[in-house]
C-alpha positions in Angstrom: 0.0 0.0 0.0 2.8 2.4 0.9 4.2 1.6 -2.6 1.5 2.5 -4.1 0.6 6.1 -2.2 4.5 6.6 -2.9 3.9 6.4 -7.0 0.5 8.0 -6.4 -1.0 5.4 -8.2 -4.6 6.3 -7.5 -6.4 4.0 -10.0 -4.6 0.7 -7.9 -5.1 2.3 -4.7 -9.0 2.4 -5.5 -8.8 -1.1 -6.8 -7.0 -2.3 -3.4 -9.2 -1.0 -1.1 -11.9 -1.7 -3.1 -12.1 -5.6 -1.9 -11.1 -4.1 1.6 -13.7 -4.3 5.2 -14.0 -0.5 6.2 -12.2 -1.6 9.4 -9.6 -3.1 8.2 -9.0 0.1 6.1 -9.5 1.9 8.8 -6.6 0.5 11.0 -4.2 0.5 8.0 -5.2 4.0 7.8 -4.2 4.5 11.7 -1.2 3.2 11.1 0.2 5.2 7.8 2.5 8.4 7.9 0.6 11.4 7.8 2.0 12.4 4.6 0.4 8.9 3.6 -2.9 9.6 5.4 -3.2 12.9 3.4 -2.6 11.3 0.5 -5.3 8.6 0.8 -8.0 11.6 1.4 -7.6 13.4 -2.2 -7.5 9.5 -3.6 -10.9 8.2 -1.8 -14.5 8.8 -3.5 -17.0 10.2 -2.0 -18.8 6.3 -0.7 -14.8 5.3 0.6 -14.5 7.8 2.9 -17.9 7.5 4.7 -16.7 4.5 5.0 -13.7 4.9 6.3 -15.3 8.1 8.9 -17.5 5.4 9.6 -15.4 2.6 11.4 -13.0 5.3 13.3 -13.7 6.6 16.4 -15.0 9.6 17.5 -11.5 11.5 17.7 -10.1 9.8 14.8 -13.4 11.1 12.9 -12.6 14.7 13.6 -9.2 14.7 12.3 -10.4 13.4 9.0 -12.6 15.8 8.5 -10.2 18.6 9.6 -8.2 17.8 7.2 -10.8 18.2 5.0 -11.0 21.4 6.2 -14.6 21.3 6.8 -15.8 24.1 9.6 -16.6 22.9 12.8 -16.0 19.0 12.3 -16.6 18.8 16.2 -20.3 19.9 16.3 -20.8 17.1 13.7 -23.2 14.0 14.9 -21.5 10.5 14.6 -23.3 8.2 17.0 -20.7 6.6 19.6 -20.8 2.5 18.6 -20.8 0.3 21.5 
């Protein structure tokens, strides 16, 4: 996966995570550089990162979407999973 973000091969980064469970893209994105992480954001559509805000937590969810830049991502709704 690094390989790939490192070429910026978008096309067979979408391909990859494609067959990927939204957790276990999650945690691979937990674990990536940040360079990597940002990276990963300009490369996922629109139904990939849902997904991906989705199975983070609550914290983890807010930093995405700051570095989205959206205004505000704290006074945002995602329900708290048990």
């Amino acid at each position: 996966m690094r390989q790939i973000l490192e070429k910026g091969e978008k096309l067979a980064f979408q391909k990859v995570i494609k067959e990927m469970h939204p957790y276990d893209f999650a945690d691979l994105y937990k674990h990536l550089s940040t360079q990597h992480k940002n990276k990963i954001l300009t490369f996922l559509t629109d139904d990939k990162l849902a997904e991906l805000i989705e199975a983070l937590v609550h914290q983890e969810q807010i930093e995405v979407l700051e570095k989205l830049e959206l205004k505000n991502p704290q006074n945002l709704y995602f329900p708290k999973l048990s």
